[in-house]
Residue frames as a rotation matrix with the C-alpha (Angstrom) as fourth column:
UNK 1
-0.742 0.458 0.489 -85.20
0.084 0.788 -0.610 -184.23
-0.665 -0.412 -0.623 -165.62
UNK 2
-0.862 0.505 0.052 -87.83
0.217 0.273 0.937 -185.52
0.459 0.819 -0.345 -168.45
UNK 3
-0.525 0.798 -0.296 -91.37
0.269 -0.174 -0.947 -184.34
-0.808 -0.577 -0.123 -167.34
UNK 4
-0.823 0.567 0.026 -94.50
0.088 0.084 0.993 -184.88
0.561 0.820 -0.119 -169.72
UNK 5
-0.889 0.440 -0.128 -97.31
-0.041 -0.355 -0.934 -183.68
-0.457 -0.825 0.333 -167.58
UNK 6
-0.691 0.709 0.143 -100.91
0.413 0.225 0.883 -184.68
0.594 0.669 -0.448 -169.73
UNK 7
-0.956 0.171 -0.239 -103.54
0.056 -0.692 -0.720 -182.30
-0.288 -0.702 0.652 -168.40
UNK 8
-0.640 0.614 -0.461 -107.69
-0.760 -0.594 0.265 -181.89
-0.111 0.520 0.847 -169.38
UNK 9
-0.743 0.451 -0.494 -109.02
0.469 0.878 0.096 -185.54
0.478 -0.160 -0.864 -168.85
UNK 10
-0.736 0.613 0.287 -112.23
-0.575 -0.344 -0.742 -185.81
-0.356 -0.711 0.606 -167.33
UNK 11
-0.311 0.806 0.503 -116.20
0.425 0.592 -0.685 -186.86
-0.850 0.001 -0.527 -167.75
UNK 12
-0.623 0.232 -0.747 -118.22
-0.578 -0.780 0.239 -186.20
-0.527 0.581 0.620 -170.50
UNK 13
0.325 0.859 0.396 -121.11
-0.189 0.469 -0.863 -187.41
-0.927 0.206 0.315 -172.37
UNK 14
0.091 -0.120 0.989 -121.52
0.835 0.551 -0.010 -189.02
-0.543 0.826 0.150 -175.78
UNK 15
0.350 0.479 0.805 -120.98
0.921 -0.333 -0.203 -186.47
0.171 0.812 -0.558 -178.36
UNK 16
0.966 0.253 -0.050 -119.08
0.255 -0.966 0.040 -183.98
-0.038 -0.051 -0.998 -176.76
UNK 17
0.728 -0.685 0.028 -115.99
0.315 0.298 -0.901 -182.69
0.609 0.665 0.432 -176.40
UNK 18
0.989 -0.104 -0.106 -112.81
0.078 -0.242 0.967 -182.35
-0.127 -0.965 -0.232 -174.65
UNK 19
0.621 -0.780 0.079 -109.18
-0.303 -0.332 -0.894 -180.75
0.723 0.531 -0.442 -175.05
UNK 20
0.845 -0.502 -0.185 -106.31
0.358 0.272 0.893 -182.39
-0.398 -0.821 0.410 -173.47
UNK 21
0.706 -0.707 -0.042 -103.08
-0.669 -0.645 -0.370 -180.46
0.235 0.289 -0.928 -173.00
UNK 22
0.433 -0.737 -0.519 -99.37
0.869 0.495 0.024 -182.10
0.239 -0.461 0.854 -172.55
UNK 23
0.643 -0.707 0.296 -96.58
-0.720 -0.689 -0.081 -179.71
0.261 -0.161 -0.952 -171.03
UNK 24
0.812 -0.576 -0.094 -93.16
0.460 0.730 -0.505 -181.06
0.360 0.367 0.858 -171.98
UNK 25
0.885 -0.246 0.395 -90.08
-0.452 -0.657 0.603 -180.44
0.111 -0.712 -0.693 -169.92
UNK 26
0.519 -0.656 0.548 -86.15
-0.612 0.162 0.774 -181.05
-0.597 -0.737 -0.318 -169.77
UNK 27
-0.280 -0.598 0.750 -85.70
0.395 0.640 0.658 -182.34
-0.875 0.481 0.057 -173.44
UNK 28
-0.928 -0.054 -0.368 -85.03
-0.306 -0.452 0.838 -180.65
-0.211 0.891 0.403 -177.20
UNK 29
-0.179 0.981 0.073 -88.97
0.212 0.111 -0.971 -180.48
-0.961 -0.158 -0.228 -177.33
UNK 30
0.417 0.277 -0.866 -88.80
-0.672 -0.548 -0.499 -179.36
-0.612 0.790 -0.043 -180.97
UNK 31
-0.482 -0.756 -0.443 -86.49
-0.865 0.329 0.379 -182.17
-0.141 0.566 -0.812 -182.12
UNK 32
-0.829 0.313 0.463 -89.07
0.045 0.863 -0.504 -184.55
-0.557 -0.397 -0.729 -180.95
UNK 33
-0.673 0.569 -0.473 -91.76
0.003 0.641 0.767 -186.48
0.740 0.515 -0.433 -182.73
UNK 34
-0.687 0.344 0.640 -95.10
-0.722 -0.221 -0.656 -186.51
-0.084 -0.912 0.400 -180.87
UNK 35
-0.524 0.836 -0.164 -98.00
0.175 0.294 0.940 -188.81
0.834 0.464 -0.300 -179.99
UNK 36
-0.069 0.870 0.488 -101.17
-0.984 -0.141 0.111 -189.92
0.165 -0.472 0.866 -178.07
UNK 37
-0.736 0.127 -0.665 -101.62
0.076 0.992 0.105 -193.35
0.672 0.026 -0.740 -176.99
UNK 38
0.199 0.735 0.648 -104.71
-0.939 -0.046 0.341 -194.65
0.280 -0.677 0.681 -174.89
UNK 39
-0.962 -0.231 -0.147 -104.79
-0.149 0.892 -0.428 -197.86
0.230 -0.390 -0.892 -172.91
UNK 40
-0.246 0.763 0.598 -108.34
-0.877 -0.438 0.197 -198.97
0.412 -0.476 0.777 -171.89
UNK 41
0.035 -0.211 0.977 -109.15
-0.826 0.544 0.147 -201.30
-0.562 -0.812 -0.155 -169.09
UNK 42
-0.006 -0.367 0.930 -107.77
0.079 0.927 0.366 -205.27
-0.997 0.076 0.024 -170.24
UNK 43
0.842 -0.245 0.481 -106.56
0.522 0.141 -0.841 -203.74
0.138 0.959 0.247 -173.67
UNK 44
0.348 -0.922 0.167 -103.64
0.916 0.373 0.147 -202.85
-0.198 0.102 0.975 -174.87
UNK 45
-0.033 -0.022 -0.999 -102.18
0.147 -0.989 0.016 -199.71
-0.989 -0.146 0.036 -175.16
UNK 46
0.052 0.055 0.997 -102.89
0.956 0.285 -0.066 -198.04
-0.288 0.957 -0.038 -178.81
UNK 47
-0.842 -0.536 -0.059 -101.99
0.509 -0.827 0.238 -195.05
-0.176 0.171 0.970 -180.84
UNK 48
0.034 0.775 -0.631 -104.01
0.758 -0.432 -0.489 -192.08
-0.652 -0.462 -0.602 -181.36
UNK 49
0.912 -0.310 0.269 -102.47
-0.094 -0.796 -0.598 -189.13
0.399 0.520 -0.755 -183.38
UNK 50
0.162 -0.983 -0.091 -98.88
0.934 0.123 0.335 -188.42
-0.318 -0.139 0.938 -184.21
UNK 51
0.999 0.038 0.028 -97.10
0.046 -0.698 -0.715 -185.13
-0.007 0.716 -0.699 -185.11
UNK 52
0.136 -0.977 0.164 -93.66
0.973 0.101 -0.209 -185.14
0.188 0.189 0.964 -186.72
UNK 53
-0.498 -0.513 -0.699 -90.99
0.605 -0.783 0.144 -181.84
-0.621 -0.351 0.701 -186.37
UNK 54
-0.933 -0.322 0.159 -92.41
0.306 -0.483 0.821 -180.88
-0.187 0.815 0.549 -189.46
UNK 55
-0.401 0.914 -0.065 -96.24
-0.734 -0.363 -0.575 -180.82
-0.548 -0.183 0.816 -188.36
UNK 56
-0.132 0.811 -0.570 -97.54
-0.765 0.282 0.578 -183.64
0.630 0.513 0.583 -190.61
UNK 57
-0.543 0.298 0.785 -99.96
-0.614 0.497 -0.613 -185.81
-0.573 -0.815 -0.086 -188.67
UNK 58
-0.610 0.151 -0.778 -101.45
-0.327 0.846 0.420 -188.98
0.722 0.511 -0.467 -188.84
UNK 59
-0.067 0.781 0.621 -104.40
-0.991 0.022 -0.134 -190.62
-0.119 -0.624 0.772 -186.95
UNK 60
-0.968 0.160 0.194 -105.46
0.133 0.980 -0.146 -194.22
-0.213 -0.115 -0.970 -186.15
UNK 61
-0.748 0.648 0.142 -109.07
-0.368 -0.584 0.724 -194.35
0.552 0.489 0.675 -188.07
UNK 62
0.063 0.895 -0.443 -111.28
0.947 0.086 0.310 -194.87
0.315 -0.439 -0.842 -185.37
UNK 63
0.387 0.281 -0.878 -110.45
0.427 -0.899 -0.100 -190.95
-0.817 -0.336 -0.468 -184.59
UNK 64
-0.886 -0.344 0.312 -109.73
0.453 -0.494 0.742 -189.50
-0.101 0.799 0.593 -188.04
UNK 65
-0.398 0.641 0.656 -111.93
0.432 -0.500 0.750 -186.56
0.809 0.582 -0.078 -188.28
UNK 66
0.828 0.532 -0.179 -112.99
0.300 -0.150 0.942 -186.38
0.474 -0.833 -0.283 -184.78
UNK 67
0.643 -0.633 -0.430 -109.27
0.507 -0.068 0.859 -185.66
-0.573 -0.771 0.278 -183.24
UNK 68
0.797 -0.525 0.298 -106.63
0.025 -0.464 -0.885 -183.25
0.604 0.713 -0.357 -184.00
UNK 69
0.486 -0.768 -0.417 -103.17
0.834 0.265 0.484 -183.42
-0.261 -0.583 0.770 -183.01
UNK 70
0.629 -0.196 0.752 -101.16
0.437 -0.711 -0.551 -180.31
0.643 0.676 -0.361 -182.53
UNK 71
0.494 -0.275 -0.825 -98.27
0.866 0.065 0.496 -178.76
-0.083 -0.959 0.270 -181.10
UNK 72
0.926 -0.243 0.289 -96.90
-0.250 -0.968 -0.013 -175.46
0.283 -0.060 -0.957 -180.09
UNK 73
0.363 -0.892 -0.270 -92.69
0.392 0.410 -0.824 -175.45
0.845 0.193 0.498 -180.00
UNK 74
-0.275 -0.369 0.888 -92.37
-0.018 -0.921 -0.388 -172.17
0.961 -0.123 0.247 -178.36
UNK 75
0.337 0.371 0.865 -94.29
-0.927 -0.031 0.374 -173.72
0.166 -0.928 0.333 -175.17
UNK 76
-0.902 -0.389 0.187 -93.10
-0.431 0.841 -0.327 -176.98
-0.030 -0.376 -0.926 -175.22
UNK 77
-0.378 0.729 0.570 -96.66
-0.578 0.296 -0.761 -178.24
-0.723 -0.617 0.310 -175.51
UNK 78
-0.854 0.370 -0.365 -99.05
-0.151 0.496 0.855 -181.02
0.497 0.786 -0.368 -177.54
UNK 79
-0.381 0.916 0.124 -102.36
-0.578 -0.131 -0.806 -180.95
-0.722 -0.378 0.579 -177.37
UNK 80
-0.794 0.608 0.004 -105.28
0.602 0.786 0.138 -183.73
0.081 0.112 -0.990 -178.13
UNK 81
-0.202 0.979 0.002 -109.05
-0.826 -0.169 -0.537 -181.90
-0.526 -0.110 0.843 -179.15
UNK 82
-0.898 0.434 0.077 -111.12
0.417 0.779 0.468 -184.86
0.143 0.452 -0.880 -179.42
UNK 83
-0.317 0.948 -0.021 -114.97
-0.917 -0.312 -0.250 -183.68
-0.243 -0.060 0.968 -180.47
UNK 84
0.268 0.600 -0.754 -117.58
-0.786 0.588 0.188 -186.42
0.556 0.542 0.629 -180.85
UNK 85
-0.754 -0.561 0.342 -116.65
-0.656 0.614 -0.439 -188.55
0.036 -0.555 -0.831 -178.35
UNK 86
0.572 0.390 -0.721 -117.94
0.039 0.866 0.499 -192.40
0.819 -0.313 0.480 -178.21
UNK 87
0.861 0.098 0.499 -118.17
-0.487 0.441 0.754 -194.29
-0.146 -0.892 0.427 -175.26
UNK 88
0.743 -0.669 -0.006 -115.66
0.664 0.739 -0.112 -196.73
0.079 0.079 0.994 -176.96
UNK 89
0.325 -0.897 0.300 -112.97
0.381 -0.166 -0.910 -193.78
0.866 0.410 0.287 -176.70
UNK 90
0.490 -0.217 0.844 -112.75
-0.815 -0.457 0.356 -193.84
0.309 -0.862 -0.401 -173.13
UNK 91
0.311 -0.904 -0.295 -109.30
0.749 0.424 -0.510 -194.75
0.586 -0.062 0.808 -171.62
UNK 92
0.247 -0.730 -0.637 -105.83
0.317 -0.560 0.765 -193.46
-0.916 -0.391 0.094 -170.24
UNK 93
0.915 -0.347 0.206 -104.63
0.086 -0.331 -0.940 -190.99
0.395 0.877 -0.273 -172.47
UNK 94
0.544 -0.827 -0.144 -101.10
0.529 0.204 0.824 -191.02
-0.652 -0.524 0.548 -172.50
UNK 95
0.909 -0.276 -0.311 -98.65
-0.410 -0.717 -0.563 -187.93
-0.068 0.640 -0.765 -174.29
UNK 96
0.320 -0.940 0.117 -94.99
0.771 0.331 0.544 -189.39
-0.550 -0.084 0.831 -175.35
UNK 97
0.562 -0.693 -0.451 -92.00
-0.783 -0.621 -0.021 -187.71
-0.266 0.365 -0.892 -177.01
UNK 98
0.898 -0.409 -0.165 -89.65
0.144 0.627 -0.766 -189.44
0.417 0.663 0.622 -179.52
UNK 99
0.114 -0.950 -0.292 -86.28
0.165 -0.272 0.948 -187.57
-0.980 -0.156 0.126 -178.48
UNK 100
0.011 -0.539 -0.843 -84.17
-0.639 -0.652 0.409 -186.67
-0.770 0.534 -0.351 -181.35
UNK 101
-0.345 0.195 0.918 -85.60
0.451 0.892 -0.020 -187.42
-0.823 0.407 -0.396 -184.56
UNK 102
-0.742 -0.406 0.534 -85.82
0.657 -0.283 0.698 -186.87
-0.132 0.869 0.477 -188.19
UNK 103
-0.993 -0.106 -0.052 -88.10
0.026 -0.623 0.782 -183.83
-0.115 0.775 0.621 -189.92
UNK 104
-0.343 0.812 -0.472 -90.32
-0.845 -0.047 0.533 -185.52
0.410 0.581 0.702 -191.22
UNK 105
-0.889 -0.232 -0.394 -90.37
-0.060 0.913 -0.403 -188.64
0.453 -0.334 -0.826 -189.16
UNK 106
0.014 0.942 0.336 -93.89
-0.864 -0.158 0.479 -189.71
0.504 -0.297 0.811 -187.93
UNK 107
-0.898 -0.436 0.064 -93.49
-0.390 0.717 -0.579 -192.25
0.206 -0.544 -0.813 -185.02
UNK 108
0.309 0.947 -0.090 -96.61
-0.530 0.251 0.810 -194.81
0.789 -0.202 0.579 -184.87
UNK 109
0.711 0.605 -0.359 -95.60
0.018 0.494 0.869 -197.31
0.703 -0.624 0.340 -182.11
UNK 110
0.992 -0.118 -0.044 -94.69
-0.022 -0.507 0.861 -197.20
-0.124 -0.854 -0.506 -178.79
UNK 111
0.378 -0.916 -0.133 -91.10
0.664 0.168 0.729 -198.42
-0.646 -0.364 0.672 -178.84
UNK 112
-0.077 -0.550 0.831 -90.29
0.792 -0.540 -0.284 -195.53
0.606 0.636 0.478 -181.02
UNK 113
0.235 -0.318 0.918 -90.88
0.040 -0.941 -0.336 -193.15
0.971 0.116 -0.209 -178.51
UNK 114
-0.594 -0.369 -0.715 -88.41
0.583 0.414 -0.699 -192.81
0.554 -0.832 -0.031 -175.39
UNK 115
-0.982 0.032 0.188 -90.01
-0.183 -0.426 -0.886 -190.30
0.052 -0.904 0.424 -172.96
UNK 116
-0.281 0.956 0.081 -93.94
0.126 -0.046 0.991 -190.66
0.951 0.289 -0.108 -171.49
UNK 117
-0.282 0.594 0.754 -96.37
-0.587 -0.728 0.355 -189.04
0.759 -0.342 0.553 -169.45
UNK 118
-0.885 0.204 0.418 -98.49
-0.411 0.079 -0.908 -189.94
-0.218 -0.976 0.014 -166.68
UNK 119
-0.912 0.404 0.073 -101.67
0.255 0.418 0.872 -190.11
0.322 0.813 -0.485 -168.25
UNK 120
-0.761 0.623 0.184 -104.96
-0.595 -0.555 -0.581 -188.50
-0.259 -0.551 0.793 -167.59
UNK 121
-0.701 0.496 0.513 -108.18
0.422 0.868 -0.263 -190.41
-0.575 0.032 -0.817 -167.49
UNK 122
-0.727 0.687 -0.016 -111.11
-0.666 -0.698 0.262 -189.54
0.169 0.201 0.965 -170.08
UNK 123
-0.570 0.809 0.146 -114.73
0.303 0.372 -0.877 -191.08
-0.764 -0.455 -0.458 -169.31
UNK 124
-0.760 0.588 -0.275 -117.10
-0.566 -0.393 0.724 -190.97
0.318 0.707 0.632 -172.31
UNK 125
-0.745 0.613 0.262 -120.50
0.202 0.583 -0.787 -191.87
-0.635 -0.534 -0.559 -170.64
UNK 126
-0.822 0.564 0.083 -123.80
0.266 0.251 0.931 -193.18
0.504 0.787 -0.356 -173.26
């Protein structure tokens, strides 16, 4: 059974920061492309950070510089530190997983990637 568990949401003021974990379960977790997506209330869902098999990442530039994507094989895990938080980057964060997928492959939108979380809520308050 697929299980993406997103973990570390929460409140926080302008300017600070906050580390969200994924724990990934029940699929070749190393073969797999990661992202982030958020969704915030009556928008659409949008990427965040990707990380291919091979570790290079990519960012949507309203968080380039302020977010790092990063993931650990050997736990199964992908983690989201976002410092600097704006108000405007509160949402649902959502963790996915490509499945089986090239190297170097860097998956930006959604229908590239088959498995996804639950989502945790962050709150950036001004």
């Amino acid at each position: 059974q697929v299980q993406l568990v997103e973990s570390g949401g929460g409140l926080v003021q302008a300017g600070g920061s906050l580390s969200l974990s994924c724990a990934a379960s029940g699929f070749t977790f190393s073969g797999s492309a990661l992202g982030w997506f958020r969704q915030a209330p009556g928008k659409e869902r949008e990427s965040v950070a990707g990380i291919s098999r091979s570790g290079r990442t990519r960012y949507r530039g309203a968080v380039e510089g302020r977010f790092t994507i990063s993931r650990d094989n050997a736990k199964n895990m992908v983690y989201l530190q976002m410092n600097s938080l704006k108000p405007e980057d509160t949402a649902v964060y959502y963790c996915a997983a490509s499945g089986p997928t090239g190297w170097t492959t860097l998956a930006s939108y959604s229908y590239e990637y088959k498995y996804w979380g639950q989502g945790t809520q962050v709150t950036v308050s001004s």
